[in-house]
Backbone as a ProteinNet text record, in pm:
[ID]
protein_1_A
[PRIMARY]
XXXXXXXXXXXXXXXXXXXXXXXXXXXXXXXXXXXXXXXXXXXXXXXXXXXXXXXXXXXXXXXXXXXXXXXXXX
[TERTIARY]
-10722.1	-10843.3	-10831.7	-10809.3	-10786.3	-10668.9	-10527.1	-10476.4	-10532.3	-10619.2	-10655.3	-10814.3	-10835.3	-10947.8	-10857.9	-10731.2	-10702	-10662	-10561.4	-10516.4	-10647.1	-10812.9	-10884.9	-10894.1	-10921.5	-10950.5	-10842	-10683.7	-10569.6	-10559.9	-10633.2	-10669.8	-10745.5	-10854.9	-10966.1	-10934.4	-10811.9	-10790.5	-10702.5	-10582.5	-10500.9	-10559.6	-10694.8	-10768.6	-10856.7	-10886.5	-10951.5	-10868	-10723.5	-10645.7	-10598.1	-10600.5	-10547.5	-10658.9	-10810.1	-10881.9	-10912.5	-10827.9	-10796.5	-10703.9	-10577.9	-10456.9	-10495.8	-10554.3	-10549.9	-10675.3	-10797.1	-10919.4	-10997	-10923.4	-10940.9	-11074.5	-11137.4	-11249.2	-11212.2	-11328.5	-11300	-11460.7	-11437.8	-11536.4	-11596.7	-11515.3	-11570.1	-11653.9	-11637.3	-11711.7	-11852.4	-11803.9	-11951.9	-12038.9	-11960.2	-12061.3	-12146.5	-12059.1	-12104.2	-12157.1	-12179	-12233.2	-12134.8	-12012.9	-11954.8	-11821.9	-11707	-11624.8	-11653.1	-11733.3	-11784.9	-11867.9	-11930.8	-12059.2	-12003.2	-12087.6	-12087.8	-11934.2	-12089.9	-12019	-11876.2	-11851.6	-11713.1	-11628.2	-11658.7	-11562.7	-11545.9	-11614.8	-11574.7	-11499	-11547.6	-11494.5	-11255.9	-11252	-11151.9	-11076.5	-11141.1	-11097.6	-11048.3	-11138.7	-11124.1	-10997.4	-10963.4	-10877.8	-10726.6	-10770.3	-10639.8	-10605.8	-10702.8	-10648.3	-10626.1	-10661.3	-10644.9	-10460	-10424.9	-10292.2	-10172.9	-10239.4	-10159.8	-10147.7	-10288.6	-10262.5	-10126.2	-10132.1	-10010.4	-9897.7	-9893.7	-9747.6	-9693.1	-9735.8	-9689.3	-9665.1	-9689.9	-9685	-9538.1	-9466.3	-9311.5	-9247.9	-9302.7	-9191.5	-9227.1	-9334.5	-9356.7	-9225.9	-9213.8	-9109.4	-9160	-9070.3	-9051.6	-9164.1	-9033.5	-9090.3	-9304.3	-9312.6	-9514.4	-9540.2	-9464.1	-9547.5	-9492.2	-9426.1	-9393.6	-9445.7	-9467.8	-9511.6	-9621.5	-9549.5	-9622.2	-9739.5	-9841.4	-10027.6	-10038.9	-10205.8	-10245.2	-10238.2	-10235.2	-10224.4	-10351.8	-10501.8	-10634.6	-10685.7	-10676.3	-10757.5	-10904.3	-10992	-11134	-11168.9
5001.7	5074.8	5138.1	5043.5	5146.2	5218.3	5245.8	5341.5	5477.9	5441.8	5556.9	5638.2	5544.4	5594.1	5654.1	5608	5653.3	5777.1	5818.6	5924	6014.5	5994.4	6092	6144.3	6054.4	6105.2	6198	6171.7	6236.3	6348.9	6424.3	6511.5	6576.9	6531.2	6590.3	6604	6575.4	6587.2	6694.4	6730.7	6821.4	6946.2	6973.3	7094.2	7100.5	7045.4	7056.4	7130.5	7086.5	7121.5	7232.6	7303.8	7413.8	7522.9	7503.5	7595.5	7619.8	7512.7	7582.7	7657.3	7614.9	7695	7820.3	7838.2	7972.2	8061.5	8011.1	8080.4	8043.1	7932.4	7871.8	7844.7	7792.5	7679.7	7573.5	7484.8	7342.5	7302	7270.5	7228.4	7109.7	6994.3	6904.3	6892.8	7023.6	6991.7	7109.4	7144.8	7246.9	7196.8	7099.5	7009.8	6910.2	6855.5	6733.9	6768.9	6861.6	6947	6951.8	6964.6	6978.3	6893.9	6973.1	6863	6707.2	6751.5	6600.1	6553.4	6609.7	6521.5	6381.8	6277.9	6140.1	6127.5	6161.5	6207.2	6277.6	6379.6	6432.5	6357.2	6234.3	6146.6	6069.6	6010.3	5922.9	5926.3	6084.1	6175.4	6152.2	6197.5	6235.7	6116.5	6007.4	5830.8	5801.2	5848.6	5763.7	5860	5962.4	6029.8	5992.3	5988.9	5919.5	5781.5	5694.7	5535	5547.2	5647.4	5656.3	5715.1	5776.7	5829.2	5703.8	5659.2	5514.3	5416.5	5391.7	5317.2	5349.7	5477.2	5511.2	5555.6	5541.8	5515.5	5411	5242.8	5201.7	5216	5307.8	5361.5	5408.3	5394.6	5476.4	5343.6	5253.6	5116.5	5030.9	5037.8	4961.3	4950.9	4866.8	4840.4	4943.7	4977.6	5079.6	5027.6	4846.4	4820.6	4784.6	4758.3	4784.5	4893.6	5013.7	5122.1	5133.9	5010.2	5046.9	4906.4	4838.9	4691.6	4700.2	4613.9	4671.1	4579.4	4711.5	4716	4849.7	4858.3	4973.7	5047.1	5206.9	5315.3	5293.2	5243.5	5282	5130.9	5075.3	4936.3	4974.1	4882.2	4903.2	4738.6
-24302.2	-24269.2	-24130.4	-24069.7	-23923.7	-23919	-23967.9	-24004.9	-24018.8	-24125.6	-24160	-24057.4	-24031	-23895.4	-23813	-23735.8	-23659.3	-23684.7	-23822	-23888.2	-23888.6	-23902.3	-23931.7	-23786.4	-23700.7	-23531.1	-23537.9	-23518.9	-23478.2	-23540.8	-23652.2	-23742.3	-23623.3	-23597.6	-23539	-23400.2	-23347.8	-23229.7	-23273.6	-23370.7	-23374.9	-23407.1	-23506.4	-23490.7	-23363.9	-23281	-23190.5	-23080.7	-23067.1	-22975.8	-23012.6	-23150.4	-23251.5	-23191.9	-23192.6	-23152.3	-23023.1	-22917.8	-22783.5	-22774.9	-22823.6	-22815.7	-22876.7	-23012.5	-23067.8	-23010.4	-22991.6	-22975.6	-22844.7	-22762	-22592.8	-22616.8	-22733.1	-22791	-22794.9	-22775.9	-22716.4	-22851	-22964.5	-23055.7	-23041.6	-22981.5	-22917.2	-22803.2	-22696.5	-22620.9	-22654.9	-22755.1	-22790.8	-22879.5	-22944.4	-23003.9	-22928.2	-22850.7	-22780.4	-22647	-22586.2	-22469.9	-22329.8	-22352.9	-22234.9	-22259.8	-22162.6	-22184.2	-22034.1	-21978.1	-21902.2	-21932.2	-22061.8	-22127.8	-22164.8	-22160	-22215	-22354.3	-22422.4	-22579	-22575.9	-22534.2	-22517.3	-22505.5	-22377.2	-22326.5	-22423	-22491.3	-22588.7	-22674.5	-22716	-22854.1	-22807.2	-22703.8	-22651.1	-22637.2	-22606	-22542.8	-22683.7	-22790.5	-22898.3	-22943.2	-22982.1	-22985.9	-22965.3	-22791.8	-22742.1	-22799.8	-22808.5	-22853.1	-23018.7	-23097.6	-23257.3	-23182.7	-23140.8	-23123.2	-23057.3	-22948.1	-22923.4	-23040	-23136.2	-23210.7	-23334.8	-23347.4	-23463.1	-23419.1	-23299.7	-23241.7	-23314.1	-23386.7	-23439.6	-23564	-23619.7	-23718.8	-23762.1	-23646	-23642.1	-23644.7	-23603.6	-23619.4	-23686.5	-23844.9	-23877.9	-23995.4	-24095.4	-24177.3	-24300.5	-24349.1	-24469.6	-24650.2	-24595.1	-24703.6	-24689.3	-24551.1	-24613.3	-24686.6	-24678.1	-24727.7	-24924.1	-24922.8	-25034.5	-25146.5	-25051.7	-25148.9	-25281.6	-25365.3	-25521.1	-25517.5	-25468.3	-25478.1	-25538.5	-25569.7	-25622	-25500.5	-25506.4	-25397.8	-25361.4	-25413.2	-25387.9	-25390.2	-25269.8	-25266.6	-25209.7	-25264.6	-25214.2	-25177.1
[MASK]
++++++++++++++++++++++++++++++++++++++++++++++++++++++++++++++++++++++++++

């Protein structure tokens, strides 16, 4: 589960950073009122720690991603 939280932030951080580079919009901070607004900071904190967290993502073992479970646990 948190995998995949972190994977949605790191999403939302890679279009976020896509519409500075391409259009020098910052959607996070136009949503959230600023990039020194409260909210921004968080938005951005959390961002960064969803990206530290899947750094382990590169050294975890092969075989977790392959162990025989269903693809869709609930």
């Amino acid at each position: 589960m948190l995998d995949k939280l972190s994977l949605i932030l790191l999403i939302i951080g890679g279009l976020n950073w896509g519409s500075i580079g391409i259009f020098q919009f910052d959607i996070v901070a136009w949503i959230c009122g600023g990039q020194t607004g409260i909210i921004s900071r968080i938005v951005y904190t959390l961002v960064a720690l969803a990206a530290i967290w899947c750094i382990s993502l590169l050294f975890r073992d092969e075989e977790f991603f392959h162990e025989d479970r269903p693809a869709f646990s609930e």
